[in-house]
The first five atom37 places (N, CA, C, CB, O) and aatype in JSON, in Angstrom:
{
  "aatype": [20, 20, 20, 20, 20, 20, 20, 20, 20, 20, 20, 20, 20, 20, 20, 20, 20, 20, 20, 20, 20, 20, 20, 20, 20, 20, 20, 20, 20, 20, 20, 20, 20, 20, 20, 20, 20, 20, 20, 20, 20, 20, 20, 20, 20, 20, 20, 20, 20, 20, 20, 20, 20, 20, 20, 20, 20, 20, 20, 20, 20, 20, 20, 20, 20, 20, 20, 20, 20, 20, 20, 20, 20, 20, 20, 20, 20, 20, 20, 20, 20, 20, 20, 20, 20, 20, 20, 20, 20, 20, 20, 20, 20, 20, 20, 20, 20, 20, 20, 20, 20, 20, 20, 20, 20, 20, 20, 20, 20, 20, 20, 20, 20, 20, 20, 20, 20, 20, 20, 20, 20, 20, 20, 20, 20, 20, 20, 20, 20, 20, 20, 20, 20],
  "atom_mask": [
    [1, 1, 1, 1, 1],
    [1, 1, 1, 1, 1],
    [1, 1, 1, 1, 1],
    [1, 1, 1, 1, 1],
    [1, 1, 1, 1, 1],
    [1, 1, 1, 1, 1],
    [1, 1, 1, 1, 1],
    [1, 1, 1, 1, 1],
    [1, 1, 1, 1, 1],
    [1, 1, 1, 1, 1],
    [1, 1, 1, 1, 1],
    [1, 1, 1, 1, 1],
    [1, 1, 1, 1, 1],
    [1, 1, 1, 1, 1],
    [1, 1, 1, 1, 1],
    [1, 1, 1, 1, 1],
    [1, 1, 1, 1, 1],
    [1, 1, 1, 1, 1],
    [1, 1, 1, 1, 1],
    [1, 1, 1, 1, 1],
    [1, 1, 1, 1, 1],
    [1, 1, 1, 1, 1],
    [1, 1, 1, 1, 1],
    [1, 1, 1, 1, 1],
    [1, 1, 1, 1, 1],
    [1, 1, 1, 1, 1],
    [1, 1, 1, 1, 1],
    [1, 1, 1, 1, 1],
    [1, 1, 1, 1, 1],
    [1, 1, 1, 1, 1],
    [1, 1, 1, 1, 1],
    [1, 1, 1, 1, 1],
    [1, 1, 1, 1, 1],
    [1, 1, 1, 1, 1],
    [1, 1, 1, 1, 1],
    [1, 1, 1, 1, 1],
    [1, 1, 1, 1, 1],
    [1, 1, 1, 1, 1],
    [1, 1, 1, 1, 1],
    [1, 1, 1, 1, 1],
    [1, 1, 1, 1, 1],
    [1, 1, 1, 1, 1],
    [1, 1, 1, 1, 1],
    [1, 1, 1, 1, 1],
    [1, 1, 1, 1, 1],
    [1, 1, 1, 1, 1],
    [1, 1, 1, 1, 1],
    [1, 1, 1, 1, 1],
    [1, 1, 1, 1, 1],
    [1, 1, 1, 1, 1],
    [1, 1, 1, 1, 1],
    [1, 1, 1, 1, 1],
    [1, 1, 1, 1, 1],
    [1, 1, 1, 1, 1],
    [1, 1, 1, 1, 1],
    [1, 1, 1, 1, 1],
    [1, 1, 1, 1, 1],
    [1, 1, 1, 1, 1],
    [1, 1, 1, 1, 1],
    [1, 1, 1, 1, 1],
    [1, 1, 1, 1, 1],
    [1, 1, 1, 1, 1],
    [1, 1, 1, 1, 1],
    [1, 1, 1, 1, 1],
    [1, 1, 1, 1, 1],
    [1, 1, 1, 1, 1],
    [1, 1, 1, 1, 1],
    [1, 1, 1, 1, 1],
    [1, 1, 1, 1, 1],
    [1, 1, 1, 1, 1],
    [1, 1, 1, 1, 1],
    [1, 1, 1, 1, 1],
    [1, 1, 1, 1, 1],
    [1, 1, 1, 1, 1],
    [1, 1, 1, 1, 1],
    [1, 1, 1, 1, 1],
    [1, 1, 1, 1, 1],
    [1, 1, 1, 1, 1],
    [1, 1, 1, 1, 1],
    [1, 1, 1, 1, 1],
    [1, 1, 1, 1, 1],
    [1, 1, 1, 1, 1],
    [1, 1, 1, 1, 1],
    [1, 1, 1, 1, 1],
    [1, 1, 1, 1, 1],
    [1, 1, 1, 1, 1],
    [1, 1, 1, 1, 1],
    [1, 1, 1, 1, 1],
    [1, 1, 1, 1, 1],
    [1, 1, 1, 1, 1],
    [1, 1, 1, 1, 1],
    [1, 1, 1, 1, 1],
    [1, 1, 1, 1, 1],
    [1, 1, 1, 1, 1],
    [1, 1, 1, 1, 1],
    [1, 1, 1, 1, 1],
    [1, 1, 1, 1, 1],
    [1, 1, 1, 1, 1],
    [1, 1, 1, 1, 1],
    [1, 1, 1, 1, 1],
    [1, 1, 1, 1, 1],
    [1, 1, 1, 1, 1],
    [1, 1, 1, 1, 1],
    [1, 1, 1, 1, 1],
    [1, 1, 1, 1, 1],
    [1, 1, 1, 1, 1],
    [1, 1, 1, 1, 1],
    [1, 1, 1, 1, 1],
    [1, 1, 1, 1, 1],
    [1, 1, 1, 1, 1],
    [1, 1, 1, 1, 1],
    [1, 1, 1, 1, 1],
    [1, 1, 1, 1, 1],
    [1, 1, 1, 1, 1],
    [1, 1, 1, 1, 1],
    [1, 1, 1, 1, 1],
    [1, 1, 1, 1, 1],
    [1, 1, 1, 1, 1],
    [1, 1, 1, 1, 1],
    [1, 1, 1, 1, 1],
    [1, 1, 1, 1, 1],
    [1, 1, 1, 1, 1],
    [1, 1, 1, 1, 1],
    [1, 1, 1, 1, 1],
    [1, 1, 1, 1, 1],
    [1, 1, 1, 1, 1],
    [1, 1, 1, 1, 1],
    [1, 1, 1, 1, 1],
    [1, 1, 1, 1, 1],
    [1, 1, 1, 1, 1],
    [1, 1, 1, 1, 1],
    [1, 1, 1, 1, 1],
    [1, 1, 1, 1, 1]
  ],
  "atom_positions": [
    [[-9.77, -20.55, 20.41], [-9.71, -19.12, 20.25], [-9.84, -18.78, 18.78], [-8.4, -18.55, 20.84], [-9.16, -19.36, 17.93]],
    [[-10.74, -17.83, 18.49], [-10.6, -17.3, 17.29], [-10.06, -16.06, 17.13], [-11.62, -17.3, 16.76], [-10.37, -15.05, 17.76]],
    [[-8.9, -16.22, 15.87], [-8.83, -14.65, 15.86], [-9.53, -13.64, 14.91], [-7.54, -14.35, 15.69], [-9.49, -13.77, 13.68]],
    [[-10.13, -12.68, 15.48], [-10.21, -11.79, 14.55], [-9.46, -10.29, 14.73], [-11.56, -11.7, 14.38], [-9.33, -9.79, 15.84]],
    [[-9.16, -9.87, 13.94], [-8.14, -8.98, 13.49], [-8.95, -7.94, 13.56], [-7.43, -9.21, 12.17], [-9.99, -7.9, 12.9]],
    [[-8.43, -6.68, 14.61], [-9.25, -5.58, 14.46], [-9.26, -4.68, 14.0], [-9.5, -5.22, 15.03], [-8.29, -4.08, 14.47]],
    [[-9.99, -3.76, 12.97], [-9.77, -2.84, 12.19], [-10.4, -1.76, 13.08], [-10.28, -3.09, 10.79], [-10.78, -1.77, 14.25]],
    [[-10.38, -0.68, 12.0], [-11.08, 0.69, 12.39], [-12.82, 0.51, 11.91], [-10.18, 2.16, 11.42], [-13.17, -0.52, 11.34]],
    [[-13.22, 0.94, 12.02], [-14.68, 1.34, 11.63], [-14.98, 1.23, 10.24], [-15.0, 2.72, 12.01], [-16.18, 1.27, 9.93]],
    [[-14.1, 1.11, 9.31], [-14.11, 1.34, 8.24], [-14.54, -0.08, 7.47], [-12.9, 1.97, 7.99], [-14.13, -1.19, 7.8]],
    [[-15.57, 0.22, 6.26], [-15.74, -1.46, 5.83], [-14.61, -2.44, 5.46], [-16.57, -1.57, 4.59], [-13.45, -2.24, 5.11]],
    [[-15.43, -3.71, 5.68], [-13.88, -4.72, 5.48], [-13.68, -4.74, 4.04], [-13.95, -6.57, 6.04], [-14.61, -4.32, 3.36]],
    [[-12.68, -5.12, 3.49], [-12.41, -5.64, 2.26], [-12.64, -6.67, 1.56], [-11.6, -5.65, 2.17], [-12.17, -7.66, 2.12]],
    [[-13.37, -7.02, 0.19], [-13.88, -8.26, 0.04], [-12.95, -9.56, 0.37], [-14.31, -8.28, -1.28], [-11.83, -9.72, 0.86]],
    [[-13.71, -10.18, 0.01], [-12.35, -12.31, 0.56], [-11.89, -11.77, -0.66], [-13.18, -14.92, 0.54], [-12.38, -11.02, -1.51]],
    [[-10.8, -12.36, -0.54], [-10.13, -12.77, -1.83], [-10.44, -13.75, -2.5], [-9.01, -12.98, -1.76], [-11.22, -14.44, -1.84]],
    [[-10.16, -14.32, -3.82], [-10.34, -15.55, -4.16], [-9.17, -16.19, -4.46], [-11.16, -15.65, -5.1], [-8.15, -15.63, -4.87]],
    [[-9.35, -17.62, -4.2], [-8.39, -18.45, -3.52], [-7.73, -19.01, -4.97], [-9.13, -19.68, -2.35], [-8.43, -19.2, -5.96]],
    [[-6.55, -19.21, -4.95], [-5.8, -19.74, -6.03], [-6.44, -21.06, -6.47], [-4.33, -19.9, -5.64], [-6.91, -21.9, -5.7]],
    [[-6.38, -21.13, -7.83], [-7.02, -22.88, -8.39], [-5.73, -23.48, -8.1], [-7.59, -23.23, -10.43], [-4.62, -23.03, -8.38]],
    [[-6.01, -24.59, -7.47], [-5.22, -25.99, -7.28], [-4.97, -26.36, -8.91], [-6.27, -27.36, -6.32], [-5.68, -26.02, -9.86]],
    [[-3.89, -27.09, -8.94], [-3.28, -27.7, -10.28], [-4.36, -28.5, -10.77], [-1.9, -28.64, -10.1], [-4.88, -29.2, -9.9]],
    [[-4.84, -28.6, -11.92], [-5.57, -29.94, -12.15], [-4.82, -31.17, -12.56], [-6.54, -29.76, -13.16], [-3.59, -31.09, -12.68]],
    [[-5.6, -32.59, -12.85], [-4.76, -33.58, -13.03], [-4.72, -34.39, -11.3], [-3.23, -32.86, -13.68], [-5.44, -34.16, -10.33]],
    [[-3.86, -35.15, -11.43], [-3.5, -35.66, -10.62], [-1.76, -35.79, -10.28], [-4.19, -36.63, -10.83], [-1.16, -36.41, -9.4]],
    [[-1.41, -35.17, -11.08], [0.26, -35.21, -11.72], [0.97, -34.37, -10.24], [0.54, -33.98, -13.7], [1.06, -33.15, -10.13]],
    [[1.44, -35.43, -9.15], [2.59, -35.25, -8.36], [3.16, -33.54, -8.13], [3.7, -36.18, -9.1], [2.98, -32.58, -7.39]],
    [[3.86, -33.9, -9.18], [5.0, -33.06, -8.96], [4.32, -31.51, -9.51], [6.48, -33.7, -9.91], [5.0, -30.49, -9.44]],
    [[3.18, -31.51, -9.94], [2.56, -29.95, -9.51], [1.8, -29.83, -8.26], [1.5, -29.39, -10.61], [1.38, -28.87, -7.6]],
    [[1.75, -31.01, -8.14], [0.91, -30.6, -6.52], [1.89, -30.1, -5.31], [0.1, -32.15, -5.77], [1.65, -29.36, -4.35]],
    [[3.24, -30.87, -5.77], [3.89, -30.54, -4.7], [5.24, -29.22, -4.84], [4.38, -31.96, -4.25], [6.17, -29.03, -4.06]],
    [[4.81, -28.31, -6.39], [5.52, -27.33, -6.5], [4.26, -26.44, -5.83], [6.17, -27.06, -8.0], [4.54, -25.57, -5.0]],
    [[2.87, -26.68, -6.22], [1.63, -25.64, -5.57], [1.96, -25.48, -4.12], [-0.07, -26.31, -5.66], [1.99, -24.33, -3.67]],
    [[2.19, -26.42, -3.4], [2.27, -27.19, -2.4], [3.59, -26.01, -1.49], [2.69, -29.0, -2.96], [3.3, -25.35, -0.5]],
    [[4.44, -26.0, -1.89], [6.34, -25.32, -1.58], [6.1, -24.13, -2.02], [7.94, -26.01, -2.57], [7.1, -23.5, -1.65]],
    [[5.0, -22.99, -2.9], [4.99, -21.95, -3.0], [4.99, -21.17, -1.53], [4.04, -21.79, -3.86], [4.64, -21.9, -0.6]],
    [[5.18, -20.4, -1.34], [5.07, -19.11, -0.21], [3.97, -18.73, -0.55], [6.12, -17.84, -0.18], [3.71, -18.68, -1.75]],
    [[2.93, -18.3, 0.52], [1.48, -17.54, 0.07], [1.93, -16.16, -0.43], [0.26, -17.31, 1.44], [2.85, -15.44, -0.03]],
    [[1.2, -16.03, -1.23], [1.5, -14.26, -1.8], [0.27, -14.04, -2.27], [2.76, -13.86, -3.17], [-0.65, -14.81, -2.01]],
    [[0.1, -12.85, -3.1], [-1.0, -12.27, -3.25], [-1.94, -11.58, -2.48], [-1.43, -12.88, -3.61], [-1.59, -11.52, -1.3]],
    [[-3.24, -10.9, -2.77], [-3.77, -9.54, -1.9], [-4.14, -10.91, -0.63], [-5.58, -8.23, -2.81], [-4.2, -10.39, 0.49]],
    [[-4.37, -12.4, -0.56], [-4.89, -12.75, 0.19], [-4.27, -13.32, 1.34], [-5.55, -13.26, -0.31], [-4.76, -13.96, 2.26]],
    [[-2.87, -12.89, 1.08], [-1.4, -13.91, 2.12], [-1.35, -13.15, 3.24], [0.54, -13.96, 1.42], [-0.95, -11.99, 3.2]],
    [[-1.66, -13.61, 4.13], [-1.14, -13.17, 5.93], [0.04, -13.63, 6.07], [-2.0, -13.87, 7.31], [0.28, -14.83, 5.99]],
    [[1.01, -12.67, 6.32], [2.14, -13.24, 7.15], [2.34, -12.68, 8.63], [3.44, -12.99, 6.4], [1.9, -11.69, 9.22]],
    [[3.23, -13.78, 8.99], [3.44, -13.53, 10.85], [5.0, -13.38, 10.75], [2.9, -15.17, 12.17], [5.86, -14.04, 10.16]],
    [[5.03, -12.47, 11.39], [6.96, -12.37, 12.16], [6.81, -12.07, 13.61], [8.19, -10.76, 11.46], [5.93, -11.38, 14.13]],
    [[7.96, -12.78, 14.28], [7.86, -12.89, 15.42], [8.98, -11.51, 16.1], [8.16, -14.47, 15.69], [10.13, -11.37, 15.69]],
    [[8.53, -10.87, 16.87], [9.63, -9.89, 17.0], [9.96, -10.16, 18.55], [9.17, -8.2, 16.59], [9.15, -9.84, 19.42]],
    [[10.85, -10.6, 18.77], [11.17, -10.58, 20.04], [12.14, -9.52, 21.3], [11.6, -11.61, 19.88], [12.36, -9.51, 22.51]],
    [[12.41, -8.91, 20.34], [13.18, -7.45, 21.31], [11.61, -6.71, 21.12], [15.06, -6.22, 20.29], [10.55, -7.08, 20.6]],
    [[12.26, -5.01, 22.08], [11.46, -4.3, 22.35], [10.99, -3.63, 21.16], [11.86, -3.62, 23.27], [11.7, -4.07, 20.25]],
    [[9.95, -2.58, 20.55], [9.71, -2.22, 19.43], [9.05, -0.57, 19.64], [8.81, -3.38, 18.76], [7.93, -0.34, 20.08]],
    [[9.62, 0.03, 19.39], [9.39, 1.49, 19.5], [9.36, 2.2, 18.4], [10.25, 2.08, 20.23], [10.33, 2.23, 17.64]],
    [[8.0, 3.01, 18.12], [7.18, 3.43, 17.22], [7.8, 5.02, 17.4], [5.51, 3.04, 17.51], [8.07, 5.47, 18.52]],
    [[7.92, 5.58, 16.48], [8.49, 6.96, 16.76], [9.11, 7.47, 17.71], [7.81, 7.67, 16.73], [9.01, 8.69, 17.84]],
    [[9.88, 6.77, 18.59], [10.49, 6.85, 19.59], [10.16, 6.67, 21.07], [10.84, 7.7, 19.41], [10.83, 6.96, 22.06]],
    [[8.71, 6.01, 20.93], [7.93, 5.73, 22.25], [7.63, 4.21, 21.87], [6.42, 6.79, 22.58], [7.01, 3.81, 20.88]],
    [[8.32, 3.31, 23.09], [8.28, 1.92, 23.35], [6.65, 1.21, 23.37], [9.04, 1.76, 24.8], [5.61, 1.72, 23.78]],
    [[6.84, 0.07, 22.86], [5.06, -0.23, 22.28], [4.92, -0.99, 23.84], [4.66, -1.66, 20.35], [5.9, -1.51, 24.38]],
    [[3.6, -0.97, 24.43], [3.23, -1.85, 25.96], [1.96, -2.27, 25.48], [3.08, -0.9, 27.65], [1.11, -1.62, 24.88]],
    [[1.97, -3.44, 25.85], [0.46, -4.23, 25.85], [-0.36, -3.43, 26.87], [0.52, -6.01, 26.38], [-0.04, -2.97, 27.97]],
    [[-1.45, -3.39, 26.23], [-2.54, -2.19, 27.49], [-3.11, -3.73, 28.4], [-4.62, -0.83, 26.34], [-3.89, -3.45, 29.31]],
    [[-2.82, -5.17, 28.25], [-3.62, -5.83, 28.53], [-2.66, -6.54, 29.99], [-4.16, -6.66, 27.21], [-3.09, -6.73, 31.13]],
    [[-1.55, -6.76, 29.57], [-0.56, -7.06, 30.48], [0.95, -6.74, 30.61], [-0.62, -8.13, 30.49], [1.87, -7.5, 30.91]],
    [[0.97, -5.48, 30.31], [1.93, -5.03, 30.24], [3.23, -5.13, 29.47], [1.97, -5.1, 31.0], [3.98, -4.16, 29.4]],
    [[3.4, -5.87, 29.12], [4.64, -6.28, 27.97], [4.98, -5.67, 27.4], [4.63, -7.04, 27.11], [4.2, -5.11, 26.63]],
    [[6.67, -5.31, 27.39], [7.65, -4.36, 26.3], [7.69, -5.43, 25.73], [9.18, -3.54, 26.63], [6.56, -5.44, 25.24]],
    [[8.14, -6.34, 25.43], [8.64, -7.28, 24.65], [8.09, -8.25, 23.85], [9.21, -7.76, 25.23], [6.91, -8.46, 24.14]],
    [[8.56, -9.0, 22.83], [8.21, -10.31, 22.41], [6.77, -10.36, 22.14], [8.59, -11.33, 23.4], [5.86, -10.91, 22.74]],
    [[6.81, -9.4, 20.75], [5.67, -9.36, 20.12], [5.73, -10.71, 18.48], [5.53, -7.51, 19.75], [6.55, -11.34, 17.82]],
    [[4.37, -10.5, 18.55], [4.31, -11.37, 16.76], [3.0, -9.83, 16.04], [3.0, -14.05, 16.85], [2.0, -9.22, 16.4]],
    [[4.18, -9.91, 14.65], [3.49, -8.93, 13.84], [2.87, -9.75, 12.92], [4.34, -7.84, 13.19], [3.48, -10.66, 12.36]],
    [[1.49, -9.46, 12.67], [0.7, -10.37, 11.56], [0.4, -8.9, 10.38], [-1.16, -11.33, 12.4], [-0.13, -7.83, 10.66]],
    [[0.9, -9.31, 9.16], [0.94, -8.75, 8.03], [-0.11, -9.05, 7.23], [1.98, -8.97, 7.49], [-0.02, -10.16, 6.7]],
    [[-1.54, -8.1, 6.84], [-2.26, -8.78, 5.75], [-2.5, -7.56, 5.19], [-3.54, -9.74, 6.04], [-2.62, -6.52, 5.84]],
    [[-2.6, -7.67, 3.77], [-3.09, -6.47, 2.91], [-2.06, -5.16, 3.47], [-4.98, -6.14, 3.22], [-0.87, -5.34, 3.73]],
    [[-2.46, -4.38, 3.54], [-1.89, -3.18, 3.86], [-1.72, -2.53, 5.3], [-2.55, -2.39, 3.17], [-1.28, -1.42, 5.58]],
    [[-2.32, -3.81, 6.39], [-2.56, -3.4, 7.58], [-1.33, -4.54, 8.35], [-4.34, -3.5, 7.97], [-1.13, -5.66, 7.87]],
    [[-0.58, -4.04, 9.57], [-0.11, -4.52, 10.46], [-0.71, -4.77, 11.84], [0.75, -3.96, 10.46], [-1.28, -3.87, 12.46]],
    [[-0.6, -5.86, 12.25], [-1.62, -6.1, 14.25], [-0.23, -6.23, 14.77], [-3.02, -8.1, 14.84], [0.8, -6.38, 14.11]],
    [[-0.37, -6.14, 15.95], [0.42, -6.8, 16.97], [0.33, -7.59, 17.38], [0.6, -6.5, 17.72], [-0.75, -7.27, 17.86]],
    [[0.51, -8.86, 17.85], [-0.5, -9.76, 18.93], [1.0, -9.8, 20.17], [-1.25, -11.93, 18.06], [2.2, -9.57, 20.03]],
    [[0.34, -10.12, 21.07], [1.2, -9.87, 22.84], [0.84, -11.33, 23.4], [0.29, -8.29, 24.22], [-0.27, -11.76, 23.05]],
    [[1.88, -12.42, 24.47], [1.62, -13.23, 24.41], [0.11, -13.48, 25.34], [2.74, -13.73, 24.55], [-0.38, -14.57, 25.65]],
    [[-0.32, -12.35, 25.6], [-1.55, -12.73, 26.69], [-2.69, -13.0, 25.72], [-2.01, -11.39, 27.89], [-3.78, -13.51, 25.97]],
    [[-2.05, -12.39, 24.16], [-3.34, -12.76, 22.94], [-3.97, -11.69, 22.77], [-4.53, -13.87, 23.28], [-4.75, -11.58, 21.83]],
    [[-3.69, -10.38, 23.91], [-4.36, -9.22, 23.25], [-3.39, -9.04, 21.85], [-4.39, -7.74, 24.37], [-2.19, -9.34, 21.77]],
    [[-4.36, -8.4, 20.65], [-3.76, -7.64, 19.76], [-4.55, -6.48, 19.34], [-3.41, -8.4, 18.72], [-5.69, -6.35, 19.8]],
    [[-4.07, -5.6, 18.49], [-4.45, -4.42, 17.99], [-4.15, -3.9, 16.69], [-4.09, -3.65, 18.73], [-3.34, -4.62, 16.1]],
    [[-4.41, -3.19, 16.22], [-4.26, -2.75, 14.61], [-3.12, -1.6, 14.66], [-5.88, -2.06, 13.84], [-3.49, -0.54, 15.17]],
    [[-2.08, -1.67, 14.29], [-0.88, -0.29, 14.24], [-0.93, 0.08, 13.12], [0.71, -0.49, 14.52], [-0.56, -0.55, 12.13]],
    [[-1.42, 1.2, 13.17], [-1.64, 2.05, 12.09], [0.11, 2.73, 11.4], [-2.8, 3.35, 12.81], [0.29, 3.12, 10.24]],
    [[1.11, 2.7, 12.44], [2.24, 3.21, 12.52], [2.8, 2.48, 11.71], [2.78, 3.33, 13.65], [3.26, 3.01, 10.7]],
    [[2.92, 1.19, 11.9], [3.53, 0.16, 10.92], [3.42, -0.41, 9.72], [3.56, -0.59, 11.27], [2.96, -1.55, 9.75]],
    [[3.8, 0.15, 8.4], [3.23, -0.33, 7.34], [3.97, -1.23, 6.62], [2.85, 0.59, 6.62], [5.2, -1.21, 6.59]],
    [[3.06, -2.27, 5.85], [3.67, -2.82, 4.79], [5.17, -2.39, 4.64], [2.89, -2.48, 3.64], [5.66, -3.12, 5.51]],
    [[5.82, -1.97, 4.32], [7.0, -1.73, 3.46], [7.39, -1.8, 5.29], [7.23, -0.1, 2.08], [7.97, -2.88, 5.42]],
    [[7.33, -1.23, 6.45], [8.25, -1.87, 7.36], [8.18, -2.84, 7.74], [8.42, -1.46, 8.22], [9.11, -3.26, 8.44]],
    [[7.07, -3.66, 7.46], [7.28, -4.98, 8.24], [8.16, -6.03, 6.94], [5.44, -5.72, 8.83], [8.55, -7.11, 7.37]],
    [[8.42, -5.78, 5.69], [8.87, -5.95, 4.97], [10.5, -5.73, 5.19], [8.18, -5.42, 4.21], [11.44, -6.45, 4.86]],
    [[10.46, -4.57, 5.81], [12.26, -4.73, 6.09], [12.57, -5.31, 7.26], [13.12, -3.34, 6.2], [13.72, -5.65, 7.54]],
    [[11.64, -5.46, 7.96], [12.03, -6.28, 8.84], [12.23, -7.52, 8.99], [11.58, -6.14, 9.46], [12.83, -7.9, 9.99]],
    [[11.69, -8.6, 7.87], [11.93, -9.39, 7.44], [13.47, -9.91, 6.77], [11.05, -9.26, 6.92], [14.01, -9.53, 5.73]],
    [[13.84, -10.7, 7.57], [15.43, -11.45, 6.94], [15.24, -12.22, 6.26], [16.43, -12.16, 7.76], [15.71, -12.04, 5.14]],
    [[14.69, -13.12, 6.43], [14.31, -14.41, 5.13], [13.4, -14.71, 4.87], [14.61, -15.61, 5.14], [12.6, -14.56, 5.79]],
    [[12.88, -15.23, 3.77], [12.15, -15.41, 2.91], [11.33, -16.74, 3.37], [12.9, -15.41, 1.7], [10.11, -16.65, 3.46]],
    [[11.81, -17.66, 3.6], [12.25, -18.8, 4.43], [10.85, -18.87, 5.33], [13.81, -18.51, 5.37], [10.72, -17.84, 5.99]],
    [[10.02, -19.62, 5.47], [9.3, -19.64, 6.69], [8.16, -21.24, 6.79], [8.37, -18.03, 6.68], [8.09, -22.17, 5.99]],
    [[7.51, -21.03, 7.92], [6.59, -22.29, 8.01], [5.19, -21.08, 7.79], [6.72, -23.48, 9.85], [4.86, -19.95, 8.16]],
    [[4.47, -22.7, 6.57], [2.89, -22.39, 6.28], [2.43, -22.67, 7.22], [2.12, -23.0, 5.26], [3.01, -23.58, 7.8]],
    [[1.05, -22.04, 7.99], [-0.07, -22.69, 8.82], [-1.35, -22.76, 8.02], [-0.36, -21.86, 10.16], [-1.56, -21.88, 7.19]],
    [[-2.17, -23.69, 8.18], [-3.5, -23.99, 7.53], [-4.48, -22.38, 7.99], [-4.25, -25.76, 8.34], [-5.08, -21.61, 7.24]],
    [[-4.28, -22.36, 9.58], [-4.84, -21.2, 9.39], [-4.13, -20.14, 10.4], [-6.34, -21.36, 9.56], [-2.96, -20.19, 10.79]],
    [[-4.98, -19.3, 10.69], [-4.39, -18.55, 11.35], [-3.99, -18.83, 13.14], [-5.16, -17.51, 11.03], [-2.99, -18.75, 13.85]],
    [[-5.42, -19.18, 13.28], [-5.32, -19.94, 14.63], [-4.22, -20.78, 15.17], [-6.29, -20.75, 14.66], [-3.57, -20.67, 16.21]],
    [[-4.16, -22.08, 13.73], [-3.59, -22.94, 13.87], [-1.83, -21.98, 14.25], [-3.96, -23.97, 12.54], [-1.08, -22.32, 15.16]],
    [[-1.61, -21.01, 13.43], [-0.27, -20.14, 13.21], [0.07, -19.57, 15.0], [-0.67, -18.52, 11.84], [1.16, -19.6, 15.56]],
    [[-0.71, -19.29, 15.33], [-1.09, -18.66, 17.0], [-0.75, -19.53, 17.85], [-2.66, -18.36, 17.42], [0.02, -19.24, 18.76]],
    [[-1.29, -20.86, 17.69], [-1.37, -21.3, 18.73], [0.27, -22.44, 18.78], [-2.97, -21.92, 18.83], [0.88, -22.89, 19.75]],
    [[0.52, -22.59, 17.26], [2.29, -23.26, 17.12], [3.37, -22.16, 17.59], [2.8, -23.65, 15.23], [4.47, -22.41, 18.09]],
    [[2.89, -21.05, 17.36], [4.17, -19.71, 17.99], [3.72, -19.09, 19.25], [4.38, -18.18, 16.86], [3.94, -17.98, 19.73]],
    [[2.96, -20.21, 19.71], [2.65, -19.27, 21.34], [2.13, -18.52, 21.4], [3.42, -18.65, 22.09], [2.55, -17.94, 22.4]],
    [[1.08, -17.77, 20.84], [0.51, -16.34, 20.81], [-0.8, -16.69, 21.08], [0.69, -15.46, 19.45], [-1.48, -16.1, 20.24]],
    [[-1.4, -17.25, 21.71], [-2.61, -18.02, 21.88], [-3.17, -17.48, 23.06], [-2.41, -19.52, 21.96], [-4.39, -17.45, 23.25]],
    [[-2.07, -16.91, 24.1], [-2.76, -16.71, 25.52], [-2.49, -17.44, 26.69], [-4.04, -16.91, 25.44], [-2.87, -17.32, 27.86]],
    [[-1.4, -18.59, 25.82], [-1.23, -20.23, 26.54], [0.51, -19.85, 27.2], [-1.28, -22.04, 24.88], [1.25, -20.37, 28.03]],
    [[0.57, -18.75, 26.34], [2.42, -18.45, 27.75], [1.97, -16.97, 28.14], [4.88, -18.28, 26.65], [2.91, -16.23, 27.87]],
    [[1.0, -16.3, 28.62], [0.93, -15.18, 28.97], [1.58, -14.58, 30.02], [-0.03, -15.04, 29.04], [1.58, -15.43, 30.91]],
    [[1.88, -14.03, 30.25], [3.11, -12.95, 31.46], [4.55, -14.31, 31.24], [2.21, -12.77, 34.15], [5.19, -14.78, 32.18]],
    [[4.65, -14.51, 30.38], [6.18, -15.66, 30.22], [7.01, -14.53, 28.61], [5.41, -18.29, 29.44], [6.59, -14.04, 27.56]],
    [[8.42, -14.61, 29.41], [8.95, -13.73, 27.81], [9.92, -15.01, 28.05], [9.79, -11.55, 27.66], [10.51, -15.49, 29.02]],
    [[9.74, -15.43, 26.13], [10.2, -16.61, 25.76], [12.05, -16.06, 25.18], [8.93, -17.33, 24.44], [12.84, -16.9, 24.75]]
  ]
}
């Protein structure tokens, strides 16, 4: 499965460019590069929300299989998705940066190589669909 993340109509934003790796061969910067947290305009993050989530006071439902519950929010740039475990996701315009930010408790988390790879270790793949974990 690939994901792609759906926007509005609007053009995409350039790639980012990717942080230089340490030069050398010297250990112990590879493995502080290595233990950083992604940040910058190019870091996706995922939080997993597992209660129900209601947007101005109306409960969010997967249009694909119904689900109140046990969403994963993927954070990039300035935009929030949803993804639902059947793998539909969508772009919430409702949710911005600074809330998915408080919704965040710790700092604390696991890197994935990619995104896919991130999907398919937290179940969001399509592979537990109509299952609330």
């Amino acid at each position: 499965m690939t994901l792609v993340l759906r926007t509005t109509d609007r053009p995409a934003e350039p790639t980012p460019v990717l942080p230089i790796l340490p030069a050398g061969n010297d250990p112990l910067l590879q493995l502080e590069y290595e233990t950083q947290p992604p940040s910058g305009p190019g870091a996706t993050r995922c939080l997993s929300h597992p209660r129900e989530l209601a947007l101005r006071g109306i409960p969010v439902m997967c249009t694909a299989c119904r689900a109140r519950r046990d969403w994963l929010l993927i954070n990039h740039g300035r935009n929030v998705w949803i993804v639902c475990r059947c793998s539909d996701q969508w772009l919430e315009p409702e949710i911005s940066r600074a809330d998915f930010d408080a919704l965040i408790a710790t700092q604390d988390g696991t890197t994935y190589p990619s995104i896919e790879q991130g999907l398919a270790a937290l179940g969001f793949d399509g592979a537990f669909a109509g299952t609330y974990l």
